[in-house]
C-alpha positions as CSV (number, residue, x, y, z in Angstrom):
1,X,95.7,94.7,143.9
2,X,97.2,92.5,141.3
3,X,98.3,95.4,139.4
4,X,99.7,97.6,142.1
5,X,102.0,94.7,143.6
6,X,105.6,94.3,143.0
7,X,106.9,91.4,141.7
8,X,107.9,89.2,144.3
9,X,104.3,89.9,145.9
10,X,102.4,90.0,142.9
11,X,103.9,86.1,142.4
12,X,102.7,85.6,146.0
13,X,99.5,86.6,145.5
14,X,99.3,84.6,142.2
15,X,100.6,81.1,144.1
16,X,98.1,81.5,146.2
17,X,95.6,80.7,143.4
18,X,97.6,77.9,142.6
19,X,97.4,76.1,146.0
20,X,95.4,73.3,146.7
21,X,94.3,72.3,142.7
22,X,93.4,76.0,142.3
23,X,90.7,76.1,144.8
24,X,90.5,79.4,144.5
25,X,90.2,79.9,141.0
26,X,87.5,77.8,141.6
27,X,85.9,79.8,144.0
28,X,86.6,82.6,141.6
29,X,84.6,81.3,139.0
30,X,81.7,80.1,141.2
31,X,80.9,83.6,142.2
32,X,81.6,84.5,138.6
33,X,78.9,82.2,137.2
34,X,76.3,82.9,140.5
35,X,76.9,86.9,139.7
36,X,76.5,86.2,135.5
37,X,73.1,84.9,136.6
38,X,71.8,88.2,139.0
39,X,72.6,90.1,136.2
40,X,71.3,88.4,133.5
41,X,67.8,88.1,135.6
42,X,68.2,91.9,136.3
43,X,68.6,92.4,132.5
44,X,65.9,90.5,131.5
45,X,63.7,92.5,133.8
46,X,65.3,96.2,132.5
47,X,64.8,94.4,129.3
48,X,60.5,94.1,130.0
49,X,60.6,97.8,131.2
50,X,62.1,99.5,128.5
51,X,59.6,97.1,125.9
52,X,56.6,98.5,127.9
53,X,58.1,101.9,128.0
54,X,58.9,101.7,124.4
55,X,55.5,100.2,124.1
56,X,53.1,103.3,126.0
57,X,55.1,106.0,123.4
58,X,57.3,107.0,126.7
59,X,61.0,108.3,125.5
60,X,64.0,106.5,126.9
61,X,66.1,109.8,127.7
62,X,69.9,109.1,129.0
63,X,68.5,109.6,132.6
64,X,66.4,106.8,132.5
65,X,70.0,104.6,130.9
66,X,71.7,105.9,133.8
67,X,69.1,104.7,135.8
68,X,69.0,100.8,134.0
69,X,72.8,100.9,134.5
70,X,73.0,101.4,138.5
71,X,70.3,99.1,139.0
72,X,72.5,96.6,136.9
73,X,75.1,97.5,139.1
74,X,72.8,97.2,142.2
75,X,71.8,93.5,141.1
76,X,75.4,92.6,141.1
77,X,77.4,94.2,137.9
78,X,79.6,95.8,140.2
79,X,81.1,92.7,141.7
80,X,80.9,90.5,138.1
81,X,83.0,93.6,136.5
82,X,85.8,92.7,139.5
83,X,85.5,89.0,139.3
84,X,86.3,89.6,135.1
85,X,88.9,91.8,136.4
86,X,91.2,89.1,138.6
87,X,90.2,86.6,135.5
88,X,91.5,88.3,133.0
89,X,94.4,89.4,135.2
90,X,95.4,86.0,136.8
91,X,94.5,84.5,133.0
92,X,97.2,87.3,131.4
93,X,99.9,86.7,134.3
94,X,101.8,84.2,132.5
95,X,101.4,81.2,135.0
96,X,100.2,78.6,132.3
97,X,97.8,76.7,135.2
98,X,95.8,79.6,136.1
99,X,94.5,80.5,132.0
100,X,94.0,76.8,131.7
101,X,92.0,76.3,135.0
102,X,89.5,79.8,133.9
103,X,89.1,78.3,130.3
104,X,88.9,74.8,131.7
105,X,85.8,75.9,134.0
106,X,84.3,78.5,131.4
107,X,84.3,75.8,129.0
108,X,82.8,72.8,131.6
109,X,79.9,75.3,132.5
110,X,79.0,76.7,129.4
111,X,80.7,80.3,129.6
112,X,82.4,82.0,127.1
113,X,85.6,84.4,126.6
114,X,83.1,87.1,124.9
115,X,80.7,87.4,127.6
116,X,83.8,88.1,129.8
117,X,84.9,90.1,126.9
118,X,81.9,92.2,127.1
119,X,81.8,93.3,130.6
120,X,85.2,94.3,130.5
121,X,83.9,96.7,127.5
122,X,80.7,97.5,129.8
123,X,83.5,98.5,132.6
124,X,85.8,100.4,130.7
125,X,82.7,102.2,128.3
126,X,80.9,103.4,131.6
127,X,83.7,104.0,133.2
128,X,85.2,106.4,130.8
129,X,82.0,108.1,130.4
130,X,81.1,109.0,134.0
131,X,84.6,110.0,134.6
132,X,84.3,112.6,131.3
133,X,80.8,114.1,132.7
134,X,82.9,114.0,136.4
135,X,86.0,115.9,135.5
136,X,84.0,118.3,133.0
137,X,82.1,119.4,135.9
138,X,84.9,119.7,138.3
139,X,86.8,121.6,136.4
140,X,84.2,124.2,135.4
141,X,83.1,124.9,138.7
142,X,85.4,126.0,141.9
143,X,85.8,123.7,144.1
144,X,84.2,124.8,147.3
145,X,81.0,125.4,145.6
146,X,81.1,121.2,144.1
147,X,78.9,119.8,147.2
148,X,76.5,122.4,146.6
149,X,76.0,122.3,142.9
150,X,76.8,118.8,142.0
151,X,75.3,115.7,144.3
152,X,75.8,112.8,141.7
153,X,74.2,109.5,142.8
154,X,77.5,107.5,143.1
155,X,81.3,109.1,142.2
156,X,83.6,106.0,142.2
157,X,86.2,106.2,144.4
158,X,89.0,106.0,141.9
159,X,86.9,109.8,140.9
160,X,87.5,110.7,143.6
161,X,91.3,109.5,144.3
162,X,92.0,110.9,141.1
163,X,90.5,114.3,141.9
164,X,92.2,115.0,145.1
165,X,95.6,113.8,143.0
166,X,94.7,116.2,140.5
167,X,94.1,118.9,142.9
168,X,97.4,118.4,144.7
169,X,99.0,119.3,141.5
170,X,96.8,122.5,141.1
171,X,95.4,121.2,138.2
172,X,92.1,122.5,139.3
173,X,91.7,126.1,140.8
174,X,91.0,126.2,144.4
175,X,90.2,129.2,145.7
């Protein structure tokens, strides 16, 4: 939303983190820390089954990834990937109080820029990938035959915005 506002609303939107000592950033980072924390735990857990996997000879094929990765985004990855997204946005709008209020609170509880850092990378590293294997597919294949021959698990909905835009301009062949 940030992104896609004009200016006069996108300063709105950003006063409105402002308001009342930055409640909100507040808030922000609460569900920031209490997500950090699911998904560590999940981790830590994928992290025991791919040791014992590792452990009985068993091969850890890019299925089996895929798999780790939506159950990291089951446990709550999703969510923590948005919450770095409005932090690093309201942190880069230029309003001095809201970078100082995310560092100040990163800093009080023990957080860190890199850790933020790094599931940003996550985001964009996954995100690039699934959309690579997602176009490839679309484009090879005509389009009325796609629900029949490809039922991926989850296509994000920017896939699939960007699809039916693509489509519109005939970049795929519809027939």
């Amino acid at each position: 939303m940030l992104r896609n506002l004009k200016s006069q609303q996108r300063t709105r939107l950003l006063n409105k983190f402002t308001e009342n000592d930055c409640e909100k950033v507040d808030r922000l980072m609460e569900l920031y820390f209490k997500y950090l924390e699911a998904v560590q735990q999940a981790d830590k857990r994928i992290e025991g089954e791919k040791h014992e996997m590792v452990r009985r000879g068993e091969i850890l094929d890019d299925s089996m990834e895929d798999e780790f990765y939506l159950r990291r985004l089951d446990a709550g990855l999703f969510v923590l990937q948005l919450l770095c997204y409005i932090m690093v946005e309201i942190s880069s709008s230029g309003v001095s109080q809201l970078q100082q209020r995310v560092h100040q609170i990163l800093n009080i509880r023990g957080g860190s820029v890199k850790v933020v850092r790094h599931i940003m990378r996550v985001t964009q590293t996954h995100r690039d990938a699934s959309n690579a294997v997602f176009f490839s597919v679309m484009i090879m294949l005509p389009l009325k035959e796609i629900p029949h021959t490809f039922t991926p698990v989850r296509i994000p909905s920017f896939s699939i915005k960007l699809c039916k835009i693509m489509v519109s301009w005939k970049f795929l062949h519809v027939y």
